[in-house]
C-alpha positions in Angstrom: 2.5 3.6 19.5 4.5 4.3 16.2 4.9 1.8 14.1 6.8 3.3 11.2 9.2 6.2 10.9 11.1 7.6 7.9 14.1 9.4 8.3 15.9 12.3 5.9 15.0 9.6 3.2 15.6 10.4 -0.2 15.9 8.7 -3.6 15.3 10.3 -6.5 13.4 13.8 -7.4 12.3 13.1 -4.4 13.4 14.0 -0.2 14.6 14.4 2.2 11.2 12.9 3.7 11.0 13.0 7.6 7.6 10.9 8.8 6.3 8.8 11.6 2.7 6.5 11.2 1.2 5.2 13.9 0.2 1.6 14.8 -3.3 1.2 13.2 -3.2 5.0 11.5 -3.8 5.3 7.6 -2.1 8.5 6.3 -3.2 9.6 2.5 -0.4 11.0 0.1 -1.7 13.1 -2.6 0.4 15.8 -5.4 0.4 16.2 -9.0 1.0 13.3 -11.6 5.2 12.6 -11.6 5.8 14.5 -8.3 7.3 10.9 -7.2 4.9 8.8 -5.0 5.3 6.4 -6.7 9.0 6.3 -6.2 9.0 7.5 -2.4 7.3 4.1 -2.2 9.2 2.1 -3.4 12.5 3.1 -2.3 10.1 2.9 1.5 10.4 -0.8 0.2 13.6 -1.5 -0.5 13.4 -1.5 -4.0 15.4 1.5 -5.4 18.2 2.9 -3.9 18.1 5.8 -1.6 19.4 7.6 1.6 18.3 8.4 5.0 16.4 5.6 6.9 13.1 3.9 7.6 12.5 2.1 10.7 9.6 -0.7 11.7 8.8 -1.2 15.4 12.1 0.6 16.0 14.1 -1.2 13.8 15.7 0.0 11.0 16.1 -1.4 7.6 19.2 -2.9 8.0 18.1 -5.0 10.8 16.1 -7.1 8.6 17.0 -9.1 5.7 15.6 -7.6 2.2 13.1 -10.4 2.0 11.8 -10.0 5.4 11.8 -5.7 5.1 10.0 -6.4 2.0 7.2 -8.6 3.4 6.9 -7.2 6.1 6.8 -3.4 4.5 4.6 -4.4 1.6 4.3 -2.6 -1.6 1.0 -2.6 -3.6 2.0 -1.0 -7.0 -0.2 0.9 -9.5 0.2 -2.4 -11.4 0.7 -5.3 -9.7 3.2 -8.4 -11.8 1.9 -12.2 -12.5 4.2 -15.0 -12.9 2.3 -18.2 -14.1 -1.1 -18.2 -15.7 -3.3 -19.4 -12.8 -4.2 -17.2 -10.1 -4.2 -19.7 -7.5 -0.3 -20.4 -7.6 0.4 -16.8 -6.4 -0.9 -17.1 -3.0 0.9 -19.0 -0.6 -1.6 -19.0 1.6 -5.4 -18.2 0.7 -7.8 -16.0 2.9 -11.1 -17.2 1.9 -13.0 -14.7 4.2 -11.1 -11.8 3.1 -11.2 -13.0 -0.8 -15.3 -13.0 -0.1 -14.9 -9.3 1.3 -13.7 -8.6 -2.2 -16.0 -10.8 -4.0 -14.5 -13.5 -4.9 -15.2 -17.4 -3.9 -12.5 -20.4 -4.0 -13.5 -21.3 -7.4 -10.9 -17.8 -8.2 -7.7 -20.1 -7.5 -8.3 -21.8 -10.6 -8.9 -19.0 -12.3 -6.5 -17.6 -15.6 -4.7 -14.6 -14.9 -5.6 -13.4 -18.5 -9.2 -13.6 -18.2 -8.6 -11.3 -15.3 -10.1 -7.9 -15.6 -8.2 -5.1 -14.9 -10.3 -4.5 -11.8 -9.7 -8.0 -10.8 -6.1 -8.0 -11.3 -6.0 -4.6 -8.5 -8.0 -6.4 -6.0 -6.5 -10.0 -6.1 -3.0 -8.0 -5.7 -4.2 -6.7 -2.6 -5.2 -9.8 -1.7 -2.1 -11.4 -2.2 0.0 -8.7 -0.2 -2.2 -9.0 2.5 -1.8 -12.6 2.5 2.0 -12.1 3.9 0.7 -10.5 7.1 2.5 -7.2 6.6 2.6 -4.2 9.4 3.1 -1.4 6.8 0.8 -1.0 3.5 2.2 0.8 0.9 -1.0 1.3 -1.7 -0.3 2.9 -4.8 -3.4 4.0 -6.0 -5.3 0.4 -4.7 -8.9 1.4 -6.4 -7.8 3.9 -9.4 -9.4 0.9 -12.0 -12.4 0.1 -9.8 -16.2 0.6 -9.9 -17.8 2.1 -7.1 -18.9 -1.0 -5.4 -15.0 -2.7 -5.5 -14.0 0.5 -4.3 -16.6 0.4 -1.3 -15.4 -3.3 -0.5 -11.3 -2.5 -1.3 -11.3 0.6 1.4 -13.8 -1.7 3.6 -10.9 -4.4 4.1 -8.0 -2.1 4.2 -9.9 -0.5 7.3 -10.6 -4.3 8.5 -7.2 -5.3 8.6 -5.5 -2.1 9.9 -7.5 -2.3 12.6 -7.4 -6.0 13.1 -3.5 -6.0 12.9 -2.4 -2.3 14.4 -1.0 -2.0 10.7 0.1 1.5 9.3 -1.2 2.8 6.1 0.3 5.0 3.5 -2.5 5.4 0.6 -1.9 7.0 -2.5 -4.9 8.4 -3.6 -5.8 11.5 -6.0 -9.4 11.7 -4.8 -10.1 14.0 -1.8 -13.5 11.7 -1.3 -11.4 8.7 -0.5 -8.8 10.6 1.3 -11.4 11.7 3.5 -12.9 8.4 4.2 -9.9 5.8 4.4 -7.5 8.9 6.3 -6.6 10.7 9.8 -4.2 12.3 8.1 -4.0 13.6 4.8 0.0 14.8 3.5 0.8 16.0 -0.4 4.2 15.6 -2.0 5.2 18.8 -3.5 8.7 19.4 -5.4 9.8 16.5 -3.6 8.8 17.1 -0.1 6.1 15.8 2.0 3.9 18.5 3.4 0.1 18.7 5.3 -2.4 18.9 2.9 -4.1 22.6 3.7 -7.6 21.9 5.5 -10.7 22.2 2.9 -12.6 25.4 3.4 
């Protein structure tokens, strides 16, 4: 079943972008530093202007208030914002079993935000997106500050929960290791267009 579909989308330096994800399918975007993943995915959120369309179960953007495209088609950035100073009053609603998946305990939601690692700071984002129960992903780069281990655990619940809620996955990721693990599909972005990534030899 598809779940999400992009149409002629295109925002700036980069389109038009034509692509369909299936329910429970995580597709990995690669290409060269500035190519403009990171702004194909946030215009796929709503957040920058752009052209064309994007549709969720069907439905395109416009069906859906911003708020609710935007939780429901959530963004994980390269670096993820914090309002107040304690971690705990950035989740409206705390998954203790998938916070454990990630290493952390309940003791985190009283917690600073600037004795936050880096590290820390990329998982508890995650955490905090998945929290709104969204059908899309949109993961910038989810594990580019992360040891091996937080690595292991991030792609561990991603796979968890795309399987667990049908969700489809776009994943950002320069390394073709990862790419092979956390993907069925594996697409580059090259002078602005999305194209199959040519099969290793």
């Amino acid at each position: 079943m598809e779940r999400f579909r992009i149409e002629s989308l295109t925002t700036r330096h980069v389109g038009p972008v034509d692509l369909a994800i299936r329910a429970g399918e995580c597709v990995c975007l690669s290409g060269p530093s500035g190519s403009g993943k990171s702004l194909l995915l946030r215009a796929l959120a709503d957040l920058d202007p752009h052209t064309g369309d994007a549709r969720l179960d069907g439905r395109p953007t416009d069906g859906f208030v911003p708020a609710e495209w935007r939780r429901r088609v959530g963004l994980l950035p390269a670096e993820s914002h914090w309002w107040t100073d304690r971690v705990g009053d950035h989740f409206a609603r705390w998954d203790g079993e998938a916070a454990a998946l990630l290493g952390f305990g309940p003791e985190t939601r009283l917690w600073s935000v600037t004795r936050l690692s880096t590290g820390e700071r990329q998982r508890l984002a995650l955490l905090r997106l998945l929290a709104n129960d969204p059908a899309v992903l949109l993961l910038d780069e989810p594990t580019a500050s992360l040891d091996a281990a937080s690595v292991e655990r991030v792609e561990a619940l991603v796979a968890e929960y795309r399987r667990g809620r049908d969700a489809a996955v776009l994943w950002v990721s320069h390394d073709p290791a990862q790419a092979g693990r956390v993907a069925g599909r594996r697409l580059r972005l090259e002078a602005g267009r999305v194209v199959a990534e040519a099969a290793a030899t």
